[in-house]
C-alpha positions in Angstrom: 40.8 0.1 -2.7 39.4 1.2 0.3 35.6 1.2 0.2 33.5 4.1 1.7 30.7 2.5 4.1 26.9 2.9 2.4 24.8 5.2 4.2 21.4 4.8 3.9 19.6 7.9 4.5 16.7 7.9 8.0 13.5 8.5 8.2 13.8 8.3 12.0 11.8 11.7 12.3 8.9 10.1 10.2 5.7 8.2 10.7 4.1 6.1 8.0 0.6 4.6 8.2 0.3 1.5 6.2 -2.7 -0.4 5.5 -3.0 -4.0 4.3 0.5 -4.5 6.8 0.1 -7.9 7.6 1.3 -9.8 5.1 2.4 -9.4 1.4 3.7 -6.0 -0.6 2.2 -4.2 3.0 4.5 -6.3 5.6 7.4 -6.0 3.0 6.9 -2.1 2.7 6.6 -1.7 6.8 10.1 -3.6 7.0 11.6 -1.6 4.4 10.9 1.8 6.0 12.0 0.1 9.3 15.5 -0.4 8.2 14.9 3.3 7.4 14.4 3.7 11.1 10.6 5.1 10.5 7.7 5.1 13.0 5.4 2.8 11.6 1.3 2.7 12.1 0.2 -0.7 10.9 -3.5 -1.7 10.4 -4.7 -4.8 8.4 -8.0 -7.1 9.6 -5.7 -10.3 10.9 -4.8 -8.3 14.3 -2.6 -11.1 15.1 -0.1 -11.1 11.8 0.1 -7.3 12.8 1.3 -7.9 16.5 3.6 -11.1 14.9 4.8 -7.5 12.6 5.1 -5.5 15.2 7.0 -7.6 17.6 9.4 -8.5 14.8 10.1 -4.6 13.9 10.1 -3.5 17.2 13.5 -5.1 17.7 15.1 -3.0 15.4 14.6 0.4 17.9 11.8 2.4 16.6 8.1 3.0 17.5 5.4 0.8 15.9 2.1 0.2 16.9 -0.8 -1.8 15.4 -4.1 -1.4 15.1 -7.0 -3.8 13.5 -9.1 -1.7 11.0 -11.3 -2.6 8.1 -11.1 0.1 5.4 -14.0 -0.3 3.3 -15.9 0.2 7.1 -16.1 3.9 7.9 -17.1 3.3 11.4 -13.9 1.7 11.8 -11.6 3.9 9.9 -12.8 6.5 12.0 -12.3 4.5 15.5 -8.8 3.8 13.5 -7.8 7.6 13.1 -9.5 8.5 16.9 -6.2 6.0 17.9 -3.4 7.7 15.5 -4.3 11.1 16.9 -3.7 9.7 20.6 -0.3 8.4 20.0 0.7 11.2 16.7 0.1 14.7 15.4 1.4 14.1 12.0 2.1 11.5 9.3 4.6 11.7 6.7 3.5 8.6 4.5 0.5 7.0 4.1 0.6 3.6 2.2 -2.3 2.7 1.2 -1.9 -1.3 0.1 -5.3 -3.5 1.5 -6.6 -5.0 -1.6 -8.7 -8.0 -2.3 -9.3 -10.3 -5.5 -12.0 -12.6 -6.3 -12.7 -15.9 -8.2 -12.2 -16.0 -11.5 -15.9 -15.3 -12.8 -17.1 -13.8 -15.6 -19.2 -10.7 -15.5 -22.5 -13.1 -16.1 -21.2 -15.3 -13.0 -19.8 -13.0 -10.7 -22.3 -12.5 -7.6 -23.3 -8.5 -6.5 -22.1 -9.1 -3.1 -18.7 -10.1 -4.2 -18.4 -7.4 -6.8 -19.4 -4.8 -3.7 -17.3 -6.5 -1.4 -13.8 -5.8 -3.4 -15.1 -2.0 -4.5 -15.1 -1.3 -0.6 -11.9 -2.5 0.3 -10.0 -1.9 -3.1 -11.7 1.8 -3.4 -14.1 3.0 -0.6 -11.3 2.3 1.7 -8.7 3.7 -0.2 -10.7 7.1 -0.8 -11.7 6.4 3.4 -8.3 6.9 4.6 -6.7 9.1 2.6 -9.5 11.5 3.9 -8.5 10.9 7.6 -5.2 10.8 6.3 -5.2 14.1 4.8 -5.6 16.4 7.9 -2.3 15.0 9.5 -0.3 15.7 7.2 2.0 18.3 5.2 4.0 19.8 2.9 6.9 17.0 2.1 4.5 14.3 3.0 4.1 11.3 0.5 0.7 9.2 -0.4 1.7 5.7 -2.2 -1.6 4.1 -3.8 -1.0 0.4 -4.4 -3.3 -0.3 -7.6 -1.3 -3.2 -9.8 -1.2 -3.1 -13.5 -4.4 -4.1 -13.3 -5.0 -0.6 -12.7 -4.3 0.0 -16.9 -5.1 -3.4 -18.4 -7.9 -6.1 -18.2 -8.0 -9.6 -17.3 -11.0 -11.4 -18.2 -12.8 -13.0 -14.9 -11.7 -10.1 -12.6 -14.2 -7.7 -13.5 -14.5 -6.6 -10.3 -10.8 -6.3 -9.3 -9.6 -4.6 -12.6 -12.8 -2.4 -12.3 -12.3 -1.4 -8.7 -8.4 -0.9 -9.4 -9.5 1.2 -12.9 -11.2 3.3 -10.6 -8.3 3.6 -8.1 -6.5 5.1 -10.6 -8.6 7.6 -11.2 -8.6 8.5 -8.0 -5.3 9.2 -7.7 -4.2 10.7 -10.3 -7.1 13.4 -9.3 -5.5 13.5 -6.0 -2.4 13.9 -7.4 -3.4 17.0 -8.9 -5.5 18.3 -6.0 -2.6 18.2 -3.6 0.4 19.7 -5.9 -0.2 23.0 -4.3 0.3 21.8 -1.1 3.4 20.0 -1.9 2.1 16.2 -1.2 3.3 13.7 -3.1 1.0 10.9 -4.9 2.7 7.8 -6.6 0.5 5.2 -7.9 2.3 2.0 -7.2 1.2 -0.5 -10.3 3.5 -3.9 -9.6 2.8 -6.7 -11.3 3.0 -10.1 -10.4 4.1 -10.3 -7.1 4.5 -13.4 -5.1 2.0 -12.8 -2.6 -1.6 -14.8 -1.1 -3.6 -12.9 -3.6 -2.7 -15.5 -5.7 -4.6 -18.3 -4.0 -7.8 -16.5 -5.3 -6.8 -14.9 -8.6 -4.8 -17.7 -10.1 -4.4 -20.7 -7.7 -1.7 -22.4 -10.4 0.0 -19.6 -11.2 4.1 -20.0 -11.4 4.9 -18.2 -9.0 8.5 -18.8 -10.1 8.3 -16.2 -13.0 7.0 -13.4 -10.2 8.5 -10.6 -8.7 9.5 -10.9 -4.8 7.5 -8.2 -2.4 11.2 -7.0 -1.2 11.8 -6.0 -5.0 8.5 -4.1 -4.8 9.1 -2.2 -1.3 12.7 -1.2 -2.6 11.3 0.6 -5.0 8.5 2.3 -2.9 11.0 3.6 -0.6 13.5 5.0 -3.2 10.4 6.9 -3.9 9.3 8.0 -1.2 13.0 9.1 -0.4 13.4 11.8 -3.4 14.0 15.1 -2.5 10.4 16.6 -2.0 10.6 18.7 -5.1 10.8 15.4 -7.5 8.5 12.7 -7.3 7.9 9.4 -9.4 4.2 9.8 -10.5 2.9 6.1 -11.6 5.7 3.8 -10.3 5.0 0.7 -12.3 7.3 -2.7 -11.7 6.8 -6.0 -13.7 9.1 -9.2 -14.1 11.7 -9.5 -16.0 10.6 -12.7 -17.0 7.8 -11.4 -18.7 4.2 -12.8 -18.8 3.8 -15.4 -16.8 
């Protein structure tokens, strides 16, 4: 039987901003909309993972350019979006993936500055760019919120991360309903365990054997994003098939 070739459908006429791109669920996100031919916008802290990104994806023939940003800093999300509106009138997709864990501490043990610092990457920055976001884009556009299941369920000694995630949430399923009527899509993305770095701080030990693979996560983003613009998956949540770990 003769087989009939597999076309995957382009998003060559796109651009996606992705946050958190250097490494992880991000970088495995930015490759999968690559094969998709999409513009990419990647921004992370490490400056030089996202040029090692960049470099890689470029060889594949489409535009993407990088720029250093820390999202829970408004001063720099706003020199961030001053840049995207010199190279781009318009995004299509805005991934918003930076995320940070702490120690495992209980709420009696867990220092203020550490609880601050994950609220303003995990949140701040989150609500941060989605409002410079917002102007550039439009009606078919799409807004993927990477939250984790820990987004709907506890974990005792990540008080901070399942409270700053909690809150996440919230925020986008009000988002969700603030944009319907202007035909912008928002999926919260909850994966669970994922094979990624986060790890190292949440659960150094953990076996990472049982966990899911950031590929598997970033197929499933980009089926998403890629459903006619008058459906949309809502909370897109992914765990192993192995179960808990």
């Amino acid at each position: 039987m003769t087989q009939i070739p597999t076309i995957k459908p382009s998003l060559a006429d796109k651009v996606a901003l992705i946050t958190g791109a250097s490494r992880g669920i991000g970088a495995a996100i930015a490759r999968g909309l690559a094969e998709r031919n999409c513009n990419l916008i990647l921004t992370a802290r490490n400056e030089a993972k996202l040029k090692k990104l960049s470099h890689e994806l470029e060889q594949k023939d489409k535009q993407v350019l990088c720029r250093a940003c820390d999202v829970g800093d408004p001063k720099s999300v706003a020199d961030l979006f001053q840049f995207v509106r010199t190279k781009t009138n318009h995004l299509d997709i805005l991934i918003n993936n930076a995320g940070i864990a702490h120690e495992n501490l209980t709420v009696a043990k867990l220092p203020f500055q550490t609880w601050k610092d994950v609220f303003d990457t995990n949140l701040h920055g989150m609500f941060l760019i989605t409002q410079g976001a917002l102007p550039l884009m439009k009606r078919g556009s799409s807004i993927v919120n990477n939250l984790s299941i820990a987004a709907n369920r506890v974990f005792a000694g990540s008080s901070a991360y399942n409270a700053s995630k909690h809150a996440a949430l919230g925020l986008t399923n009000t988002l969700r309903e603030e944009l319907r009527s202007q035909g912008i899509r928002v999926i919260g993305l909850l994966p669970g365990a994922t094979d990624t770095e986060i790890w190292r701080t949440l659960w150094p030990d953990a076996p990472r054997e049982k966990m899911m693979a950031p590929d598997t996560v970033a197929q499933a983003v980009v089926h998403a994003i890629l459903l006619h613009e008058n459906a949309t998956v809502e909370n897109l949540e992914i765990l192993p098939s192995a179960g808990t770990l």
